[in-house]
Backbone as CSV, one residue per row, in Angstrom:
resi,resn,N_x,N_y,N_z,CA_x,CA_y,CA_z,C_x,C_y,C_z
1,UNK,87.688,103.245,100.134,87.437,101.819,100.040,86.225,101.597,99.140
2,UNK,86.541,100.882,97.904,85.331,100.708,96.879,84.106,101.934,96.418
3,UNK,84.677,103.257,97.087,83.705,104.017,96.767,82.776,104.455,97.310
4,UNK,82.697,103.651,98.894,82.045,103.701,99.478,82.095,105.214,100.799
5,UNK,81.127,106.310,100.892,81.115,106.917,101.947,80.813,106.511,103.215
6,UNK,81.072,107.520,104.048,80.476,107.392,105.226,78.756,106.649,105.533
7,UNK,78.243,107.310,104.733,76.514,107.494,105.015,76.087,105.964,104.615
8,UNK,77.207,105.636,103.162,76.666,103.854,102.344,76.690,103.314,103.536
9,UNK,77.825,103.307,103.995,78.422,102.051,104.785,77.439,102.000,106.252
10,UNK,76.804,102.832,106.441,76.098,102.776,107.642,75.056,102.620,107.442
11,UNK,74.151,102.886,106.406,73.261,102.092,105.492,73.033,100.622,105.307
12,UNK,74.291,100.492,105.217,74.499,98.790,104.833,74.700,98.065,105.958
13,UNK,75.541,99.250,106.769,75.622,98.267,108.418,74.039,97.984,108.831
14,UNK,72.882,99.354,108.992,71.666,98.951,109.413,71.398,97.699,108.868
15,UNK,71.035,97.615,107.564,70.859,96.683,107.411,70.773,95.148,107.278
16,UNK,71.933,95.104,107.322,72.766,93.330,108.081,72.230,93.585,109.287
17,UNK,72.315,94.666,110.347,71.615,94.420,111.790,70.040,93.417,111.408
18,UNK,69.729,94.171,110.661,68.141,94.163,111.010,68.175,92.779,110.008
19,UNK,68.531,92.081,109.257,68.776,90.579,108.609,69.104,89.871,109.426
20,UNK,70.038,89.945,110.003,71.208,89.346,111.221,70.919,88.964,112.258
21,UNK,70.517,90.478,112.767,71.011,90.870,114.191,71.537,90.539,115.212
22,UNK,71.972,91.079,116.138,72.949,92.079,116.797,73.742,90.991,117.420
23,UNK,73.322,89.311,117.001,73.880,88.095,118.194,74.573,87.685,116.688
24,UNK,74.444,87.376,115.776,74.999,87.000,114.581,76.081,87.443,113.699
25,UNK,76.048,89.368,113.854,76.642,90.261,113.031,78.306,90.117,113.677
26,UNK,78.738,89.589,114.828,80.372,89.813,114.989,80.371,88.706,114.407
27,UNK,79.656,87.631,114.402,80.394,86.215,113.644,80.362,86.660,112.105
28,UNK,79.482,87.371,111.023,79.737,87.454,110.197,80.893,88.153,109.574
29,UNK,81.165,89.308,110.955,82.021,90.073,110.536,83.553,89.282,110.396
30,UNK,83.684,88.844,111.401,84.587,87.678,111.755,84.962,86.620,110.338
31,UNK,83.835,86.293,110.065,84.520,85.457,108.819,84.597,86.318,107.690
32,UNK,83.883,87.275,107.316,84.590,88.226,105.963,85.992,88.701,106.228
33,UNK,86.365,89.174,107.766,87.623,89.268,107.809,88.755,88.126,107.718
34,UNK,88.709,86.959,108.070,89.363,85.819,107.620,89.147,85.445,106.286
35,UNK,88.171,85.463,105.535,88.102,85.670,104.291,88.291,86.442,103.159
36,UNK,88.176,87.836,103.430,89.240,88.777,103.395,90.955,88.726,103.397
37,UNK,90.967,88.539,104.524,93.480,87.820,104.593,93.203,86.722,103.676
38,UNK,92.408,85.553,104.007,92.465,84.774,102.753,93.319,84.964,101.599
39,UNK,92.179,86.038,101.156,92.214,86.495,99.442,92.870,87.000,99.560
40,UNK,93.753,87.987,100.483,95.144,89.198,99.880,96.009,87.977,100.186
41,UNK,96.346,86.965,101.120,97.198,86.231,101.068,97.641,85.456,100.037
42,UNK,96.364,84.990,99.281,96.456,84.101,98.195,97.345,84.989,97.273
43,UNK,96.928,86.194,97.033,97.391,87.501,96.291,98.712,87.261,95.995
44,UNK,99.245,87.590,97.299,100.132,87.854,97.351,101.079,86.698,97.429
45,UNK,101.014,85.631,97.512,101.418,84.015,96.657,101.780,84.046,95.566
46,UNK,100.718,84.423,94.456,100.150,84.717,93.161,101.477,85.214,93.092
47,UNK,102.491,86.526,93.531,103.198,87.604,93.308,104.479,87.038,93.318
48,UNK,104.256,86.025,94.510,105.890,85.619,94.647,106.205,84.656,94.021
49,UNK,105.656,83.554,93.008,105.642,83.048,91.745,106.430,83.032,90.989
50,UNK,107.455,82.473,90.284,108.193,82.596,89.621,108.301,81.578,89.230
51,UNK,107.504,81.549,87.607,107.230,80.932,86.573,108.908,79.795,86.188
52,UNK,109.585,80.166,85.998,110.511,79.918,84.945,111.847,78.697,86.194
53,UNK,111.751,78.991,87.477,112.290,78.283,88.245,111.025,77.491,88.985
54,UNK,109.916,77.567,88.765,108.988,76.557,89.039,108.716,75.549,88.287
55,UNK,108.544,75.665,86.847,108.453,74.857,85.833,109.839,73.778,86.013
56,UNK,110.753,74.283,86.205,111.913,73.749,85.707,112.427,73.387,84.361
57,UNK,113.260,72.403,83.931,113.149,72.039,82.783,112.290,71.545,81.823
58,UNK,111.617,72.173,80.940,110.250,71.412,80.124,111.265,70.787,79.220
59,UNK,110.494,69.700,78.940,110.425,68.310,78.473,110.820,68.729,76.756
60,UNK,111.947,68.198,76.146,112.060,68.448,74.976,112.941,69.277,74.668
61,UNK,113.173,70.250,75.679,113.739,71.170,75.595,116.096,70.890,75.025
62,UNK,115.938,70.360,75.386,117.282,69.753,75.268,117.373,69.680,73.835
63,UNK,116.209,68.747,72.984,116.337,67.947,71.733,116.610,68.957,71.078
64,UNK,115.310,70.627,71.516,115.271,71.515,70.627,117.124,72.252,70.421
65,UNK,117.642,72.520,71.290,118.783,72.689,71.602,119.633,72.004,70.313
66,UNK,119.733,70.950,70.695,120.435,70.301,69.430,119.779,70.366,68.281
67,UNK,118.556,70.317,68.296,118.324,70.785,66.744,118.796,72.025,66.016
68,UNK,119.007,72.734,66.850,119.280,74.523,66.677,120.728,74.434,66.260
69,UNK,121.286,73.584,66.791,122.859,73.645,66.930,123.288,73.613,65.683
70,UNK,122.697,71.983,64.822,122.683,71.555,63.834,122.041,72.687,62.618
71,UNK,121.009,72.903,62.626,120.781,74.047,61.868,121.344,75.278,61.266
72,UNK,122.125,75.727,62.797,122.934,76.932,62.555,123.978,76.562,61.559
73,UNK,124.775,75.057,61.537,125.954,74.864,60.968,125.916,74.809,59.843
């Protein structure tokens, strides 16, 4: 996870204790984890997207059609 070892992460835990402490640190944890699903949720939104049946028909698109038609002939 990010690179992080054993030894960082307990490093970093002391430290939020001792900023925090020990009455504060489950609520913070608490919202990075809802903030956290957040962001993979959004993610994964992002994924299921599909450009080309969302747009629908763009505007013009028809005229170009017939212009093409005419051209080719």
């Amino acid at each position: 996870m990010f690179g992080l070892g054993t030894q960082e992460l307990l490093v970093i835990l002391v430290i939020a204790l001792f900023l925090f402490g020990g009455k504060k640190l489950p609520e913070i944890g608490a919202g990075l984890g809802r903030g956290l699903r957040s962001f993979k949720k959004g993610l994964q939104e992002i994924d299921e997207v599909d450009p080309r049946k969302d747009l629908g028909e763009v505007p013009g698109v028809s005229e170009l059609k017939d212009l093409q038609k005419i051209v080719r002939k």
